[in-house]
BABAMI-239821 format. One record per atom (N, C-alpha, C): residue in one letter; atom name; x, y, z. Coordinates in steps of 0.2 Angstrom, whole numbers, plus 2048, in hexadecimal, padded with zeros to 3 digits. Each point is the difference from the previous one (the first is absolute). Layout:
// BABAMI-239821
<a CA <X Y Z>>
...
//
This chain:
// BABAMI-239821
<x N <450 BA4 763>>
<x CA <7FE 7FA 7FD>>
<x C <7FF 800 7F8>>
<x N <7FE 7FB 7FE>>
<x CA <800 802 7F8>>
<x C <7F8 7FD 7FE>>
<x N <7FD 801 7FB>>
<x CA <7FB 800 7FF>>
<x C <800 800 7F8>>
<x N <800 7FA 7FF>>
<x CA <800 7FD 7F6>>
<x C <7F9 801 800>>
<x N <7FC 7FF 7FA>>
<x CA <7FB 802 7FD>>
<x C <7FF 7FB 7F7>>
<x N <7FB 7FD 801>>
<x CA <802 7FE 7F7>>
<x C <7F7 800 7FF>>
<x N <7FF 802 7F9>>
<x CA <7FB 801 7FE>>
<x C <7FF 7F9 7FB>>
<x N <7F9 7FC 802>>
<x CA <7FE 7FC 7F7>>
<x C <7FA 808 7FE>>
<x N <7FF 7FD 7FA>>
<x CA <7F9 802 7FD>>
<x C <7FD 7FB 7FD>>
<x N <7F9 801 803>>
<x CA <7FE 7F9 7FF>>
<x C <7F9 800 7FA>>
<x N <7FC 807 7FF>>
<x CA <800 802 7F9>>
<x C <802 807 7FF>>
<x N <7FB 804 7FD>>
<x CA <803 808 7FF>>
<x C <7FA 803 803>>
<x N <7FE 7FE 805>>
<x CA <7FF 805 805>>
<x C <800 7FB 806>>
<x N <802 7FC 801>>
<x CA <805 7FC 808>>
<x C <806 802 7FD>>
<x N <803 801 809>>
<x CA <807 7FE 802>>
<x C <7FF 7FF 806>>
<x N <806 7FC 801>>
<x CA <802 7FC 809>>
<x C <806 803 800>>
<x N <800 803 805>>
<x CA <807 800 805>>
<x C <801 7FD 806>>
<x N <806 7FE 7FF>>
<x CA <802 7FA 80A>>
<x C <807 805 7FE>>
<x N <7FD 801 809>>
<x CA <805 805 801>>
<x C <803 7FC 807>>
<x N <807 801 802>>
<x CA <803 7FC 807>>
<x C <802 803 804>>
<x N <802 7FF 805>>
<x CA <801 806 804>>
<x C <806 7FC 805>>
<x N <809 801 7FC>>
<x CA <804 7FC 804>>
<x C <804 803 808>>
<x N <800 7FD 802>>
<x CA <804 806 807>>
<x C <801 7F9 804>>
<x N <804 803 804>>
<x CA <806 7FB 806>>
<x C <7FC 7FF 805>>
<x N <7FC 7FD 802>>
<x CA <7FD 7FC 806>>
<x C <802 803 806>>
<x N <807 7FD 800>>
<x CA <803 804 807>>
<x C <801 806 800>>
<x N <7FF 804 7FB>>
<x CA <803 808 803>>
<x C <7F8 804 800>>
<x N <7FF 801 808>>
<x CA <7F9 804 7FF>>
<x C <800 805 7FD>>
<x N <802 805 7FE>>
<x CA <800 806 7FD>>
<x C <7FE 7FE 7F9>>
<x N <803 7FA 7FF>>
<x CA <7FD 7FD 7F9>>
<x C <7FB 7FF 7FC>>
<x N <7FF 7FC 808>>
<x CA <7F9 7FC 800>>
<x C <7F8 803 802>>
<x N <804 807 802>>
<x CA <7FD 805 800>>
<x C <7FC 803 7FB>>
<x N <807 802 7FE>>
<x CA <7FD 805 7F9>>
<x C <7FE 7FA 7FD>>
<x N <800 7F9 7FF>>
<x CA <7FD 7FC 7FA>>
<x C <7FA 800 803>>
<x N <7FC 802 805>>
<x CA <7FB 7FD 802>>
<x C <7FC 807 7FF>>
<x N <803 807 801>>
<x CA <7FC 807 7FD>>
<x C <7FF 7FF 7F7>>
<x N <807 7FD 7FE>>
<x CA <7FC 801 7F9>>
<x C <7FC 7FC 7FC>>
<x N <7FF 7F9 804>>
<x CA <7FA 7FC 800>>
<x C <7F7 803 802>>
<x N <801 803 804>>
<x CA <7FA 803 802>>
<x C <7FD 807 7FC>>
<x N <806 805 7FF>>
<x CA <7FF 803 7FB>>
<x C <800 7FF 7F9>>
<x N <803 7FC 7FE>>
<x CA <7FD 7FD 7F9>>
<x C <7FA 7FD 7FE>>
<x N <7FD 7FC 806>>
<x CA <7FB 7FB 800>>
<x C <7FB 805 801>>
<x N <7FE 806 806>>
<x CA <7FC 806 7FD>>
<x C <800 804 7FE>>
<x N <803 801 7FB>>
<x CA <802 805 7F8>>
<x C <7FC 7FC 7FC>>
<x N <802 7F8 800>>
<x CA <7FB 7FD 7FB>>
<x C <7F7 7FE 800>>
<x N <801 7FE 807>>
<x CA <7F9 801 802>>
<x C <7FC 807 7FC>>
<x N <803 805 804>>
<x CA <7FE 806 7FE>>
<x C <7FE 800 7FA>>
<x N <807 800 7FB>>
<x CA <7FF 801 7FA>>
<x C <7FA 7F9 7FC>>
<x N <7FD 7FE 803>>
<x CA <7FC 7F9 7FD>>
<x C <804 7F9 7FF>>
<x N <805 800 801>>
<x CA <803 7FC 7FD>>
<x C <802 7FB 806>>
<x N <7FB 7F8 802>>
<x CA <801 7FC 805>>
<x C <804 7FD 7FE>>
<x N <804 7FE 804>>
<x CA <804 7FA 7FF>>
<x C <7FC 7FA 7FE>>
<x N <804 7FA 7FB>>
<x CA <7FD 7FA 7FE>>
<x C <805 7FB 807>>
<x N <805 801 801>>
<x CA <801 7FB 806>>
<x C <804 807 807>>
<x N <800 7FE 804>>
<x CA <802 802 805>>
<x C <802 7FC 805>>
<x N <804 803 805>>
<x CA <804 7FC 805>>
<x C <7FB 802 809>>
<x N <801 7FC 803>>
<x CA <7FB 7FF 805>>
<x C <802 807 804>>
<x N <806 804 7FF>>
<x CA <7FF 807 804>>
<x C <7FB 805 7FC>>
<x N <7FE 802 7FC>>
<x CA <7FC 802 7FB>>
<x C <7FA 7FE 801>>
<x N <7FE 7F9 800>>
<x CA <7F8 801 801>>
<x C <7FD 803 804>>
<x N <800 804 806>>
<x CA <7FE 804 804>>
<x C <7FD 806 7FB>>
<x N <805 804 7FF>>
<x CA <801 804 7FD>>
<x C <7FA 7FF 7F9>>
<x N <7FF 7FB 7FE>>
<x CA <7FB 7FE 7F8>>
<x C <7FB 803 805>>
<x N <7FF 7F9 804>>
<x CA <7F9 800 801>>
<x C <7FB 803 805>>
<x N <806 808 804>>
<x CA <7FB 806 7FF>>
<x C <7FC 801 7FB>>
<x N <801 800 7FA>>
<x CA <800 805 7FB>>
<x C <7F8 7F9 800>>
<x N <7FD 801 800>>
<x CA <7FC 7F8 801>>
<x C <7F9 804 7FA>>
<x N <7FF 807 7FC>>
<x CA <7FC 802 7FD>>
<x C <801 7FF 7FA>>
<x N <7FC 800 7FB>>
<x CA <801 7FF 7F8>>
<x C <7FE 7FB 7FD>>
<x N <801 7FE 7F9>>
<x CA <7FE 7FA 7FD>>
<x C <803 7FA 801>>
<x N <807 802 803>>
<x CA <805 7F9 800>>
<x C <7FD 7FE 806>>
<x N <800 803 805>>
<x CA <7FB 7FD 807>>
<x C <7FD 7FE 801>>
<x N <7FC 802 7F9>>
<x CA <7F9 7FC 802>>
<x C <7FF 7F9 7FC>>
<x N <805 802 7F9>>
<x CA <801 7F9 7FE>>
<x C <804 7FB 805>>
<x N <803 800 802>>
<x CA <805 7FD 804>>
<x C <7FC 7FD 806>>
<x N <7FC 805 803>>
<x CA <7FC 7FF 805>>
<x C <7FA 7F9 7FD>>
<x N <7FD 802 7FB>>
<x CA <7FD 7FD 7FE>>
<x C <801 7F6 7FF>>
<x N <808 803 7FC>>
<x CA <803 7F9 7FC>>
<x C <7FF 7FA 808>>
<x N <803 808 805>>
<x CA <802 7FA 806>>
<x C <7FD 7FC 804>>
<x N <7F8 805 7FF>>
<x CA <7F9 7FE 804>>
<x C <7FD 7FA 7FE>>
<x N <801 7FF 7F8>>
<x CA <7FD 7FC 7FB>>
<x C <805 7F9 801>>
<x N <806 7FF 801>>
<x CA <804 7FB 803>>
<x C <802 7FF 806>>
<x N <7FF 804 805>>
<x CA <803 7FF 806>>
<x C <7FB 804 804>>
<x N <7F8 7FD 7FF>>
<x CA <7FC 803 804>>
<x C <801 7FF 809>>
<x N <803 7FC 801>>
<x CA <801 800 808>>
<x C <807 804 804>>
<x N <801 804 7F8>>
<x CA <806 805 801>>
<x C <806 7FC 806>>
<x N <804 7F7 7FE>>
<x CA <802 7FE 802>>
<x C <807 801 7FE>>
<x N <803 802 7F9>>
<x CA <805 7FF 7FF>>
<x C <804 807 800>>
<x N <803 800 802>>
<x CA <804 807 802>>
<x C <7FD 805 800>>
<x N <7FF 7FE 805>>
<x CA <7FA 805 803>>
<x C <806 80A 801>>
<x N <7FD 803 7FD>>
<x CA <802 808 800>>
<x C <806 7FF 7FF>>
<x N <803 7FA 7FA>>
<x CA <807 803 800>>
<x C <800 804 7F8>>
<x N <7FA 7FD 7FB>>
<x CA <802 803 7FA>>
<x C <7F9 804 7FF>>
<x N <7FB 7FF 803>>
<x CA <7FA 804 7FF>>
<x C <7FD 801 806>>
<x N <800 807 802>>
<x CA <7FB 801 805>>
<x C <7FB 7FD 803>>
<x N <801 7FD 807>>
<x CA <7FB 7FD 805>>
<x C <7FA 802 7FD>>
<x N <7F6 7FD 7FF>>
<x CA <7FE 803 7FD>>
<x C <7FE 801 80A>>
<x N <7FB 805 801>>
<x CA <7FF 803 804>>
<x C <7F9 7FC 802>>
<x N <7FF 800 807>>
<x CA <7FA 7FC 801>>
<x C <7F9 807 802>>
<x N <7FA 7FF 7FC>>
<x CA <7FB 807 803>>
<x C <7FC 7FE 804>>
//
């Protein structure tokens, strides 16, 4: 599969990269390997601090393990203060809050 990459810099100390990930739909060995180096990229980045600012629905699972830190809590928080009846997409971008 092929995997383009382009960087902006957005001042001097951001940069964004969107990275693709192209492969054949219909050849599973393709869709395979596009689908290992989607997960291992996506937790390298994790790892290394570095969340994604957009994500595709197969990857949110994967984020929102990671449910500790300051982005969680912000996040957690933004969601709580607009979406207190936790209606709107419920555990697709932020973590269910959990009931005590």
């Amino acid at each position: 599969f092929d995997f383009p990459v382009s960087f902006t810099m957005l001042s001097c100390r951001a940069l964004i990269a969107i990275a693709s990930i192209l492969f054949d739909q219909g050849d599973t060995a393709s869709a395979e390997a596009a689908e290992a180096c989607y997960d291992e990229a996506l937790e390298w980045m994790m790892a290394s601090g570095y969340p994604p600012y957009r994500i595709g629905v197969q990857g949110m699972a994967a984020c929102l393990q990671r449910e500790d830190g300051a982005f969680a809590a912000l996040t957690g928080g933004v969601k709580a203060l607009l979406d207190p009846e936790d209606i709107l997409a419920g555990g697709r971008y932020i973590a269910r809050r959990r009931e005590d």
